[in-house]
C-alpha positions in Angstrom: -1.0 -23.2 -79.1 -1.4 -20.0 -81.2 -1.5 -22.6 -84.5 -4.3 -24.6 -82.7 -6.5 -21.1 -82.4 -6.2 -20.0 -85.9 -7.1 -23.8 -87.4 -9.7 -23.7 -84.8 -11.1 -19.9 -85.9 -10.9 -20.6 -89.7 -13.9 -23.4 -89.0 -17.1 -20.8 -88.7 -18.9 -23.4 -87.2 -16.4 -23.5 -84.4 -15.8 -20.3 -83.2 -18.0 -20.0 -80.4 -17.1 -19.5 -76.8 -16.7 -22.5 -75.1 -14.5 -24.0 -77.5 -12.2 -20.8 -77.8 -12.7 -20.5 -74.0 -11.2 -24.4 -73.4 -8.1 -23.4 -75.9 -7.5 -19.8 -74.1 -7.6 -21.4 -71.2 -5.0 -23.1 -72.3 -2.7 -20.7 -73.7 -2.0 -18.6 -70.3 1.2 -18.3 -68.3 2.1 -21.3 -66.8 4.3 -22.8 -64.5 5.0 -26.0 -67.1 6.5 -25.5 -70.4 4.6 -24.0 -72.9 4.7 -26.9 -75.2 2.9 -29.3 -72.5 -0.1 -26.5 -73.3 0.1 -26.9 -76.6 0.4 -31.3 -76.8 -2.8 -31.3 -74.8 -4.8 -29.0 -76.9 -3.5 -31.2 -79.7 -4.4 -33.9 -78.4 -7.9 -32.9 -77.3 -9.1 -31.2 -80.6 -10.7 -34.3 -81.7 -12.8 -34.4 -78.9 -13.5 -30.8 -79.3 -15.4 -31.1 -82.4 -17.6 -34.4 -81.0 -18.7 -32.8 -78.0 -19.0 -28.8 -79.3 -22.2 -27.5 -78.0 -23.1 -26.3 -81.2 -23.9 -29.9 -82.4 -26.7 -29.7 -79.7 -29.0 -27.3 -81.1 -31.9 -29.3 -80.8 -31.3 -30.7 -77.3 -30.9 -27.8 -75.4 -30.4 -29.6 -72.2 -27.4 -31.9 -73.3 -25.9 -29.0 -75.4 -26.1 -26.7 -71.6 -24.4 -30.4 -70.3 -22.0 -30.3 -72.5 -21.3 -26.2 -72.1 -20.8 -27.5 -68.4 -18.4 -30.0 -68.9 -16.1 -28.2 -71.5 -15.8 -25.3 -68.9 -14.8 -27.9 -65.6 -12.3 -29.3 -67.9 -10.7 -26.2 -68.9 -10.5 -25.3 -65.0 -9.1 -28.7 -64.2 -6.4 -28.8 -67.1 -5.6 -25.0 -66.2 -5.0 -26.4 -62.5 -2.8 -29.0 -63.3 -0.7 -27.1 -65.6 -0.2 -24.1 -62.5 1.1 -27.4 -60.6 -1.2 -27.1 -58.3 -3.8 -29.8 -57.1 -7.0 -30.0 -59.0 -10.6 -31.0 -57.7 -11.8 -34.4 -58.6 -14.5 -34.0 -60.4 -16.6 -35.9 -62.3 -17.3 -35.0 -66.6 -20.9 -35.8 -68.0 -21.0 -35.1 -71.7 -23.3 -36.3 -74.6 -22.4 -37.5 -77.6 -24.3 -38.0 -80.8 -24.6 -41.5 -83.3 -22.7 -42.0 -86.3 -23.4 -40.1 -89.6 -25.6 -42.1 -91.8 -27.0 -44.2 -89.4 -30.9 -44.0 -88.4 -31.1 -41.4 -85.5 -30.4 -42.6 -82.5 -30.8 -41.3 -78.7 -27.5 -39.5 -77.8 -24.7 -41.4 -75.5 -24.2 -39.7 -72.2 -20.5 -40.2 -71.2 -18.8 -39.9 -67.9 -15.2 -39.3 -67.0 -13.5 -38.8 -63.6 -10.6 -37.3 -63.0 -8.9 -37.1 -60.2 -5.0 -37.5 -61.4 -2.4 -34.7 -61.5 -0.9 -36.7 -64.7 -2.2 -34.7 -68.0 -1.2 -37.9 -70.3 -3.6 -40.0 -68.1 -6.5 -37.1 -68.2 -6.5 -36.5 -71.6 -6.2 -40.3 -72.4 -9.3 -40.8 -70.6 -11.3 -38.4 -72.1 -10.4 -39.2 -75.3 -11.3 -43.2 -74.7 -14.4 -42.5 -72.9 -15.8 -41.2 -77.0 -13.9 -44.2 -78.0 -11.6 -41.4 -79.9 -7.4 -42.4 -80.9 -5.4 -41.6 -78.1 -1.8 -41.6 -80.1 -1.7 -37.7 -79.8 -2.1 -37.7 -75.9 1.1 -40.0 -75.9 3.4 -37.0 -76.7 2.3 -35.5 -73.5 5.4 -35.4 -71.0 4.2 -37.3 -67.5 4.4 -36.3 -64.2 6.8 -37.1 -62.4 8.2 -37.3 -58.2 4.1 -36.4 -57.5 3.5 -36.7 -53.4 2.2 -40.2 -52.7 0.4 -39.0 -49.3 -2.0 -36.2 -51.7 -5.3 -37.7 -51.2 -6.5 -36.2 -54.3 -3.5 -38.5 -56.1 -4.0 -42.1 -55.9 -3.9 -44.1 -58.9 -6.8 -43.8 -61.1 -5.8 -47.5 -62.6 -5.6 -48.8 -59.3 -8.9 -47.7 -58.2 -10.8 -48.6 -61.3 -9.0 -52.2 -60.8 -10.7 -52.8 -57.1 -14.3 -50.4 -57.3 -17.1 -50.6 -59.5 -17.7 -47.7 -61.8 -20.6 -46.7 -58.9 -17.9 -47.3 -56.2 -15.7 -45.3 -58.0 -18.2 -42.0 -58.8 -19.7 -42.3 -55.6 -16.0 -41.2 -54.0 -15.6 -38.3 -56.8 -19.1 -37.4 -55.3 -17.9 -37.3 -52.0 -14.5 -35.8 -52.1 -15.5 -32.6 -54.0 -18.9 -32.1 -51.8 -16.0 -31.7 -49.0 -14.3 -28.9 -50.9 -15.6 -26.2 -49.5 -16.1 -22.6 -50.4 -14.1 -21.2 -47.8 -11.3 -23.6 -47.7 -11.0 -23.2 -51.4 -11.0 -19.1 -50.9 -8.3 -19.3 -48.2 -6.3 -21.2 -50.4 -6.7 -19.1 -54.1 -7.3 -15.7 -52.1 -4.2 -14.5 -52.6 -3.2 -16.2 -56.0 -6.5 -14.1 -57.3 -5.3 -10.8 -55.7 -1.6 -11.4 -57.8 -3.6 -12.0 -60.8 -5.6 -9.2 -60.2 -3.3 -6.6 -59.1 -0.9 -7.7 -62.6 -3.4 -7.5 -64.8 -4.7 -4.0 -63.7 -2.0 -2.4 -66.2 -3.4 -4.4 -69.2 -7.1 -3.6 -68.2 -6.3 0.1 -67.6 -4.5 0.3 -71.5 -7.5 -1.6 -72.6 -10.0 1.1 -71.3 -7.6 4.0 -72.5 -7.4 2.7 -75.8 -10.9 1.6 -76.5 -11.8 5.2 -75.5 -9.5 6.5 -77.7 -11.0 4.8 -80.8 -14.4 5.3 -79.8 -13.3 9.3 -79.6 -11.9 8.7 -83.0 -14.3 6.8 -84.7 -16.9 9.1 -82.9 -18.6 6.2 -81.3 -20.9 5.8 -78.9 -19.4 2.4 -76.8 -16.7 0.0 -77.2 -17.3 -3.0 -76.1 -15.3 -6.5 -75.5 -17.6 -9.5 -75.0 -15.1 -12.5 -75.7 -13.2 -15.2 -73.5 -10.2 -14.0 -74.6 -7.7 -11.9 -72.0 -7.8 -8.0 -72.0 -4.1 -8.4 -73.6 -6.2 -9.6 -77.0 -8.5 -6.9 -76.7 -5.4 -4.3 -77.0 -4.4 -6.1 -80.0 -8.2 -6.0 -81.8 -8.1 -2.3 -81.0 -4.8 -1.7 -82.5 -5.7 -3.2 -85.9 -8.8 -1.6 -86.1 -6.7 1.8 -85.3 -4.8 0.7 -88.3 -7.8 0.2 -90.6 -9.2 3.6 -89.5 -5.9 5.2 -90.5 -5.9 3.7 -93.4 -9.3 3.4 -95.0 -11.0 6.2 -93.0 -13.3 7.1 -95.7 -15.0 3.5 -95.2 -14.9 3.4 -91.6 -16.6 6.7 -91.2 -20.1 4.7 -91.2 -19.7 3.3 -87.7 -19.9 7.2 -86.8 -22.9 6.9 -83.5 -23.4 3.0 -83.4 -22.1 1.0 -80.3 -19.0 -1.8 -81.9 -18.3 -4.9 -80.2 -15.6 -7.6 -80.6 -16.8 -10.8 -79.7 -17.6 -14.4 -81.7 -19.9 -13.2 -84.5 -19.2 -10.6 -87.6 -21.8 -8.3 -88.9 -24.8 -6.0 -87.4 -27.1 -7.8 -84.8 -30.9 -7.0 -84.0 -29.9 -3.9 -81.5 -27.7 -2.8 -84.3 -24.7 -3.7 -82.4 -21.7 -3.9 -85.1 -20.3 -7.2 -83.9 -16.6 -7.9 -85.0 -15.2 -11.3 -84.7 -11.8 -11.0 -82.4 -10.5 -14.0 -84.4 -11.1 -13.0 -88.2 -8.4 -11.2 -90.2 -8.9 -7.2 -90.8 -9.6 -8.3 -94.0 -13.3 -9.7 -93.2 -13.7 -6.6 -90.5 -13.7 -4.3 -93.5 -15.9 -6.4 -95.9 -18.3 -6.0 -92.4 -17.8 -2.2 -93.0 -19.2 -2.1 -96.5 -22.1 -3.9 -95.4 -23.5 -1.8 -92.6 -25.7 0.3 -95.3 -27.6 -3.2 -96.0 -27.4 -4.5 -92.9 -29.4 -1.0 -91.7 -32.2 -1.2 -94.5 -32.9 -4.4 -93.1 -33.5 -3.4 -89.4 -35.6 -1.0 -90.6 -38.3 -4.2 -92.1 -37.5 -6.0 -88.9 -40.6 -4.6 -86.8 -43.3 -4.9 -89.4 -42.3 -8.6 -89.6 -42.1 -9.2 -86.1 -45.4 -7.1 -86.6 -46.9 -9.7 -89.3 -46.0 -12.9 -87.0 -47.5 -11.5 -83.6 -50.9 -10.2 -85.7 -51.2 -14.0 -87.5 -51.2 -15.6 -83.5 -53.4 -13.5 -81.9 -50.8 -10.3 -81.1 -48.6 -12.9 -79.1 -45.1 -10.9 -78.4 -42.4 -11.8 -80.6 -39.4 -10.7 -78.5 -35.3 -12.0 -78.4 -34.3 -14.9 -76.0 -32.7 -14.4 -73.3 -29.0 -15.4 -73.2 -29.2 -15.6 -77.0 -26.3 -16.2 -78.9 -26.3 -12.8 -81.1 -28.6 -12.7 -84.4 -27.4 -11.6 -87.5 -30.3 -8.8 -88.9 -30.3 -10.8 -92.6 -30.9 -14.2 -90.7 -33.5 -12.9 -88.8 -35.1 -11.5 -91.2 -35.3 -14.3 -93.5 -36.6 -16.3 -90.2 -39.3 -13.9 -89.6 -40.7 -14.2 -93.4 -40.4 -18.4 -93.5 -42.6 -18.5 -90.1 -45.1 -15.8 -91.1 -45.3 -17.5 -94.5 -46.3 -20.6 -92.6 -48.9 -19.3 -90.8 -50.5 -17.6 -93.2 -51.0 -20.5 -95.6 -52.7 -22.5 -92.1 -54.8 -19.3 -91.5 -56.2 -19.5 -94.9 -57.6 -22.9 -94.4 -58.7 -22.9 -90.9 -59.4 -21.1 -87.3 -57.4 -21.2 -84.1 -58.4 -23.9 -81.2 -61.9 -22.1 -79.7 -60.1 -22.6 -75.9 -57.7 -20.3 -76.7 -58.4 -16.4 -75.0 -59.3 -13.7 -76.8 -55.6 -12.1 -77.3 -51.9 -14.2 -76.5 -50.2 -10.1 -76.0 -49.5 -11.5 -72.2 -47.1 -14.7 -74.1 -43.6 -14.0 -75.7 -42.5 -16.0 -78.9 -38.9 -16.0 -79.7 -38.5 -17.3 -83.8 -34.9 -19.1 -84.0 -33.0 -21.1 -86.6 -34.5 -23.5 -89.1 -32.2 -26.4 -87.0 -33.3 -24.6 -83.5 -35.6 -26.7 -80.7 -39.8 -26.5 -80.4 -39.5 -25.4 -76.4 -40.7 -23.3 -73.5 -37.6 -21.7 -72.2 -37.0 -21.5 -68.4 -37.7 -17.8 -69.0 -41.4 -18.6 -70.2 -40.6 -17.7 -73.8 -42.1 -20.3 -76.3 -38.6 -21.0 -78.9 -39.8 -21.8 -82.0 -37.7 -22.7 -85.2 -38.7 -21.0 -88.5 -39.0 -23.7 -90.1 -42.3 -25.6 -87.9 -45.4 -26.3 -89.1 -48.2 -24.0 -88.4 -50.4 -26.8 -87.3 -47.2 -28.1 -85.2 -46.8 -24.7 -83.5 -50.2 -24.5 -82.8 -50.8 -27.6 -80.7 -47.7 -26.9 -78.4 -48.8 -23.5 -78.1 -52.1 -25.4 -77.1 -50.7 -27.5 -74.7 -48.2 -24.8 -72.8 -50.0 -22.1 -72.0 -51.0 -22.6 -68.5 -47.1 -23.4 -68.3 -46.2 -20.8 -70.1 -48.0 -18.0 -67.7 -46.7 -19.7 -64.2 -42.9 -19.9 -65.2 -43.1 -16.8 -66.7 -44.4 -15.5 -63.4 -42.1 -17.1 -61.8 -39.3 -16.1 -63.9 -40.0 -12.4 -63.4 -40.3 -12.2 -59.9 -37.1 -14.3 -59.6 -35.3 -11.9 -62.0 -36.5 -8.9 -59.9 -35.4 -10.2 -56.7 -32.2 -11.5 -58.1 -31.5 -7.4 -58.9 -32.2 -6.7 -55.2 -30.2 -9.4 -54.0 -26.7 -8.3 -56.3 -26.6 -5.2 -55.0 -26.6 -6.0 -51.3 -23.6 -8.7 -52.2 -22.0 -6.7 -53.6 -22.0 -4.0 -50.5 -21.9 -6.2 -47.9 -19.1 -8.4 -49.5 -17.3 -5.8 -51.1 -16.7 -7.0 -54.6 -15.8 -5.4 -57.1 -18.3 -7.0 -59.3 -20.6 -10.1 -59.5 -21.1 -11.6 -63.1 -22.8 -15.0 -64.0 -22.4 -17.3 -67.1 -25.9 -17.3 -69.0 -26.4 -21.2 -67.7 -27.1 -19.7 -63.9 -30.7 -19.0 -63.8 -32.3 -16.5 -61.9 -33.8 -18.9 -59.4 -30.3 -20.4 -59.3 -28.5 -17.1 -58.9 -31.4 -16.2 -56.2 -30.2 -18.9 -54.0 -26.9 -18.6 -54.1 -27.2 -14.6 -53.4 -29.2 -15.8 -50.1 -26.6 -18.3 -49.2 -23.7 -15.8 -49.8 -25.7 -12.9 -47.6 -25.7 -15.7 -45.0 -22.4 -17.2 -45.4 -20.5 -13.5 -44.5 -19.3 -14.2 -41.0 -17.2 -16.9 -42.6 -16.7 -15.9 -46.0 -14.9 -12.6 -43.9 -12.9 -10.5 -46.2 -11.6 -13.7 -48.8 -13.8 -12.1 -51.3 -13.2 -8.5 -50.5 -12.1 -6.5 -53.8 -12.5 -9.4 -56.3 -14.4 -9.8 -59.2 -16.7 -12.8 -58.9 -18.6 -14.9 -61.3 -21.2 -17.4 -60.5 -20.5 -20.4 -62.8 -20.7 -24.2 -62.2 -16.9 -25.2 -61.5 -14.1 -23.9 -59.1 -11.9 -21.2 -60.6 -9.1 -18.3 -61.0 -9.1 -16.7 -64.6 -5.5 -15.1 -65.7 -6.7 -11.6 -64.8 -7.9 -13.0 -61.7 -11.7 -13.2 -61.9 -12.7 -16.0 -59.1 -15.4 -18.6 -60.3 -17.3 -20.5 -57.7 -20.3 -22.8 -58.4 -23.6 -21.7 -57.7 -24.4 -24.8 -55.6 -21.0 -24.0 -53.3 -20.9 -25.8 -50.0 -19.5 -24.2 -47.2 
C-alpha cells in the first residue's frame, strides 16, 4: 500500500484529496491481511486516474459526482475489509471520451454493489469504464459468507433474472431502509473504540505541533489532510529535523501560520502550505521561496484593485471551498483577465441596462482551464482566460440570479451558524464538521432534522465527532460520517 501512495504522490496532478483519501482509506488496520488492502488499491489505480475529479474542471457538477462516488467507495471497501456488512449502494461516476477524438458529452456510469466479495466489487467497477480487470484477479475471495445476509445474494444471479431498472430500483430501496439510528446503534460503540485509541496519537499530535510552533516562533500549526493524526506526527518530526538542521533558512517562517495539507508554497492568506506527501527536500526549496512569494502578495490587491475598477467596482473575492491558490498563479490570473478587459474597454461601453455600480456582486478569477459559472454561493467563477465580450454577456444574463442566490446563500449560511451550535449542545458532540460538497441550505436541513430527531437519536451521538458527508461512515480515529439526507 505504502508503494501505491508514493507512485501516486510523485504525479502532481494527482495528489489531491479524494484520491489520497480513497488509498488512506485503504491503508488502515484491518481485520483481513494487509496484502488484500494493497491488491485492491492495485487493482483500482487505473480507475483512479479516469475518474479523478481533477479531470472535471470544467464540469463542476460531474467533477462534485464524481468526488461523491470516490468517497462511498472508499467507505464501502473500508467496510468490507473490517468484515463487516456494507450498505448497498449504488456508484454514479462520469467519464470523459477518448483523447483525440472530437469532444464528446461525458459517459455517466453506474455500478451497484451490494457483495461482501472484494474480487467481485472491484471487477465491476473496473468493467463498468470498460478498464482490464487482470489485476482484480489477484484479489483473495470470500469465502464461508452467511447465505441468509440479505445484503449477500449473488450479484450474477440477480443481474441474470432483473433488468438493470429492476435491479437499481432494490439498491434504492434497501439503503433508504438503513436508517440513522439503526446504523448508530450498531457503529456506536466501534466509533467510541476508535475514538478512545486514537486520543493518545491526537494528544502527541497537539504537543508536538505546539512544540514546533514555540520553536519555529509561529503563530499556528495546522493539519488539513485526509491523512490519520499518526502522519501528522511524522510531518512534524521531519520538519523538527530540518529546523535543527538548516535553522538559518527556516528562521523566515518566524510569525506566519504553516499548514501541511495537498499543495506546497504560500497561498493568498499567506498560509505557508507544505505538501504532507513531498520529500523534505521540496519543503526546503518552499523555504527559500517565501521572500518572492511575499513581494507578490504585496501586488495582489492593486490587481484585484485593476479587475474590480474595469467592471464597474464589482468585488473580486476567493471562492468558497476553494482548493488553495498559489500567490504566483493568482497573480498571473489577475493580470491575463484585467488585460482582457482592458483591450474590450478600449473599443467599446458596458450594456446601458447594467446599474450604476456591480460593488453589491462578487467575481472570483480561476484557472485558465476553470468553468464560466454562478456558484451556489452567488459568486460569478470566471477563468482568466474568457473573453471580455464573453464575460460580459453572462454577467448580462445572471444578475438578477446572481443577487437572489446570493441572498439566499447568506441567510442560509447565517442560520446554518445558529443551528451548529444548538447541535452541538443539545446532542453533545464533540464537534460537527462538513465536507465542502454540503451546502448551507443542505446542512440547514439536516441541522433541523437532527434538532428534531433527539428523542431517538438519545445519547448514540453523545461525545463523537461528527461530519455531515454524503455516505455512511467510521474513520480510523473514529470520526462518524452520516449523509446529509439520513432517514431515520
Amino acid at each position: 500500500m505504502a508503494t501505491l501512495i508514493t507512485a501516486l504522490c510523485t504525479n502532481s496532478t494527482y495528489k489531491k484529496y479524494y484520491l489520497l483519501q480513497s488509498s488512506c482509506c485503504l491503508w488502515r488496520k484491518v481485520c483481513r491481511p494487509a496484502s488484500t488492502s494493497s491488491e485492491v488499491s492495485t487493482a483500482l489505480r487505473p480507475f483512479y486516474f479516469v475518474v479523478h475529479p481533477d479531470l472535471f474542471g470544467q464540469h463542476p457538477k460531474e467533477r462534485a459526482a464524481n468526488e461523491t462516488a470516490l468517497q462511498q467507495l472508499s467507505s464501502y471497501i473500508e467496510t468490507v475489509l473490517r468484515s463487516q456488512t456494507p450498505v448497498p449502494t449504488e456508484l454514479r461516476f462520469f467519464l470523459k471520451g477518448e483523447k483525440g477524438l472530437k469532444p464528446t458529452p461525458l459517459r455517466e456510469v453506474r455500478v451497484a454493489l451490494k457483495s461482501r466479495d472484494l474480487q467481485q466489487v472491484v471487477t465491476s467497477v473496473l468493467k463498468s469504464c470498460s478498464l482490464p480487470t487482470e489485476a482484480a484477479k489477484k484479489i483473495p475471495v470470500v469465502e464461508n459468507v452467511k447465505k441468509e445476509d440479505r445484503f449477500e445474494r449473488d450479484f450474477t444471479k440477480y443481474k441474470a433474472n432483473k433488468s438493470d431498472f429492476q435491479f437499481r430500483e432494490e439498491v434504492r430501496q434497501e439503503r433508504a431502509s438503513f436508517t440513522l439510528t439503526s446504523w448508530l446503534e450498531k457503529n456506536r460503540d466501534e466509533s467510541r473504540q476508535r475514538q478512545e485509541a486514537a486520543a493518545p496519537t491526537r494528544e502527541e499530535a497537539l504537543r508536538q505541533s505546539q512544540a514546533l510552533a514555540k520553536s519555529l516562533q509561529l503563530k499556528e500549526v495546522k493539519w488539513d489532510c485526509g491523512w490519520s493524526q499518526a502522519h501528522f506526527i511524522g510531518c512534524l518530526q521531519s520538519l523538527q529535523t530540518l529546523t535543527n538542521d538548516h535553522p538559518d533558512l527556516l528562521a523566515v517562517l518566524k510569525g506566519r501560520r504553516l499548514v501541511f495539507g495537498n499543495e506546497t508554497g504560500v497561498s493568498l492568506d499567506g498560509l505557508v502550505m507544505i505538501n504532507s506527501a513531498e520529500p523534505r527536500h521540496n519543503w526546503l526549496e518552499l523555504v527559500k521561496q517565501i521572500p518572492k512569494a511575499d513581494e507578490a502578495l504585496k501586488r495582489i490587491p492593486s490587481l484585484e484593485q485593476a479587475v474590480s475598477g474595469l467592471l464597474k467596482d464589482i468585488m473580486v473575492v476567493r471562492r468558497k471551498f476553494q482548493q488553495k491558490v498559489l500567490v504566483s498563479e493568482y497573480e498571473a490570473m489577475l493580470r491575463r483577465l484585467a488585460t482582457s478587459l482592458n483591450d474590450y474597454r478600449g473599443f467599446r461601453n458596458y450594456p446601458a441596462e447594467w446599474p450604476e455600480s456591480l460593488k453589491n456582486f462578487r467575481l472570483v478569477v480561476e484557472t485558465a482551464a476553470g468553468p464560466l459559472m454562478l456558484s451556489p454561493t452567488g459568486q460569478f467563477i470566471v477563468p482568466s482566460s474568457c473573453p471580455a465580450f464573453l464575460l460580459v454577456n453572462f454577467l448580462s444574463s445572471n444578475l438578477d440570479k446572481a443577487k437572489s442566490v446570493l441572498a439566499k446563500y447568506q441567510s442560509d449560511k447565517m442560520l446554518e451558524k445558529i443551528l451548529k451550535k444548538q447541535v452541538l449542545v443539545h446532542l453533545g458532540l464533540d464537534d460537527l464538521r462538513k465536507d465542502d460538497a454540503v451546502t448551507p441550505e443542505r446542512m440547514v436541513k439536516c441541522c433541523e432534522r437532527l434538532l428534531d430527531a433527539i428523542p431517538m437519536v438519545g445519547d448514540n451521538l453523545k461525545g463523537a465527532e461528527l461530519r455531515i458527508t454524503h455516505y455512511y461512515s467510521v474513520h480510523a480515529d473514529g470520526e462518524v460520517c452520516v449523509p446529509w439526507d439520513w432517514t431515520i
